[in-house]
N, C-alpha and C positions, 0 to 999 in steps of 0.2 A: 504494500500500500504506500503509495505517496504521500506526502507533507499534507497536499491538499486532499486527500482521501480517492483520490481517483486510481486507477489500477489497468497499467497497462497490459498485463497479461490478463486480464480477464478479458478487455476489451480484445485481443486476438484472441481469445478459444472460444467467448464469443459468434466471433466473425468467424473463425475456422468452421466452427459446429454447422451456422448457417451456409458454409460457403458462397462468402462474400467479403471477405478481407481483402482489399483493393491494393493492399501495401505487395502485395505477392508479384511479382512480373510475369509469374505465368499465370494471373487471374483470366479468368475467364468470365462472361457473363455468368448473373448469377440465376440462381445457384450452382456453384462451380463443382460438379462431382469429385473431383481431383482433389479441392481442399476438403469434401467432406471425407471420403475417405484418407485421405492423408490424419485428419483431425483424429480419426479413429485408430491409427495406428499409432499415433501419437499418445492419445491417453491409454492404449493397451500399455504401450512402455514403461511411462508414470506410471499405473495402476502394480505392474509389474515390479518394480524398485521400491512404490510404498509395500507391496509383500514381502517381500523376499531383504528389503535392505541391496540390492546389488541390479546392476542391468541384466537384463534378457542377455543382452550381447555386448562385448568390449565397444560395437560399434554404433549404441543406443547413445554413449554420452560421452562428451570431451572435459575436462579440465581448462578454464580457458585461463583465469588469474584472480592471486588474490581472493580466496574462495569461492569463487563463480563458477557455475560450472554450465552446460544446457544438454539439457534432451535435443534431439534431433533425430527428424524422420524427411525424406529425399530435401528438398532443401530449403525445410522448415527448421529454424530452433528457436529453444525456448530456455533463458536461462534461469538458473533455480542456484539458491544458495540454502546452508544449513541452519539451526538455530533452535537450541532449546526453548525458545519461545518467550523468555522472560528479559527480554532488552540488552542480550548479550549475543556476543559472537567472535568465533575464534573462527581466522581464515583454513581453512582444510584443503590441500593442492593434491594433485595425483602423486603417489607416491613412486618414487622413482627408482630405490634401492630397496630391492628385498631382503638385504641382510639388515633393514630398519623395521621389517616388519611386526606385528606380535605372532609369535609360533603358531598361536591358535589362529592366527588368517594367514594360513598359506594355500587357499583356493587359488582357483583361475583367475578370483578379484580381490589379487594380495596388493593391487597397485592401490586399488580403490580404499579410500579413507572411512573409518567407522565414525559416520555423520550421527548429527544431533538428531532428537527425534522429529523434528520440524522440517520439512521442508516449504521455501517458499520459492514459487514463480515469482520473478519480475518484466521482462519483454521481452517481446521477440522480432525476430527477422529473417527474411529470406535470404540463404548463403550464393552468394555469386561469386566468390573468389575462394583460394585456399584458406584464408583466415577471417576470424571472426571480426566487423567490423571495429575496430577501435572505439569508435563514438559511439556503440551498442553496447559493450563492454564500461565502460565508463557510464553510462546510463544504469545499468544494472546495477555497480557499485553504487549511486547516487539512491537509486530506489530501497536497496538495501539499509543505507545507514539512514532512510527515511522510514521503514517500516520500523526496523532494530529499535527507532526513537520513538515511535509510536507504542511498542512496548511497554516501554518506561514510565 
C-alpha cells in the first residue's frame, strides 16, 4: 500500500483478471484472452509459494535487489517483498553460496531465502529487455518502505 492508500499491484491483477491492463504492449482489445490467462498462471505461482514456502520452478521468481524480488509469468512481473507484518523488514537476496546455507535447507531451493511470513505485492511491469526496469525496481522499494510505515 502507498502513502496515499492506493495500490498499485492490485490495480494490475485487477486489470490482468479482466484482461484489460493497457500498460502491457502486447495488449490487445479487451478482453485480452492472453492476459486472462497469463493472470491465471500467474496466481497458480503465488498460490503455489504461499503453500509450499518455495517456487513451483527456479524459473517462477528472480531476486532483483535489496529485498525485492517478483513473480513472473511470459512477460508479466510482479514484484513482492517479505515482512512479518509489524512495521519491520530485513532485506533477504538470493542466496549465492551454499556453504552459507542452514543444513536443514539443502533442497533444490537452498539459494532461496526463508522469508517472513508476509508477503506483499507492490507493481508490476511488462519485461522487454534482459533486466528489470531500474525505475520499476526503485518504485517497489519506494512502495515498500511506504507500506513497512503504514505498519507502524
Amino acid at each position: 500500500m502507498r502513502a496515499n492508500r492506493s495500490s498499485p499491484a492490485v490495480a494490475f491483477w485487477d486489470q490482468m483478471q479482466r484482461g484489460d491492463w493497457s500498460a502491457d504492449p502486447y495488449f490487445t482489445q479487451p478482453p485480452d484472452g492472453d492476459q486472462i490467462h497469463n493472470f491465471a498462471k500467474l496466481l497458480a505461482k503465488i498460490e503455489y509459494m504461499g503453500e509450499y514456502g518455495v517456487p513451483a520452478s527456479n524459473t517462477d521468481i528472480n531476486s532483483l535487489r535489496e529485498g525485492i524480488w517478483e513473480f513472473k509469468h511470459h512477460h508479466h512481473r510482479l514484484a513482492y517483498f517479505d515482512t512479518p507484518g509489524n512495521g519491520t523488514f530485513e532485506p533477504k537476496g538470493k542466496i549465492r553460496d551454499r556453504a552459507n546455507v542452514d543444513p536443514d535447507n539443502q533442497d533444490d531451493y537452498w539459494w532461496y531465502p526463508r522469508l517472513d511470513s508476509v508477503l506483499r505485492l507492490t507493481n508490476a511491469w511488462s519485461k522487454q529487455g534482459q533486466l528489470a526496469p531500474p525505475e520499476e525496481i526503485d518504485k517497489a522499494l519506494t512502495i515498500r518502505e511506504e507500506d513497512v510505515q503504514h505498519d507502524r
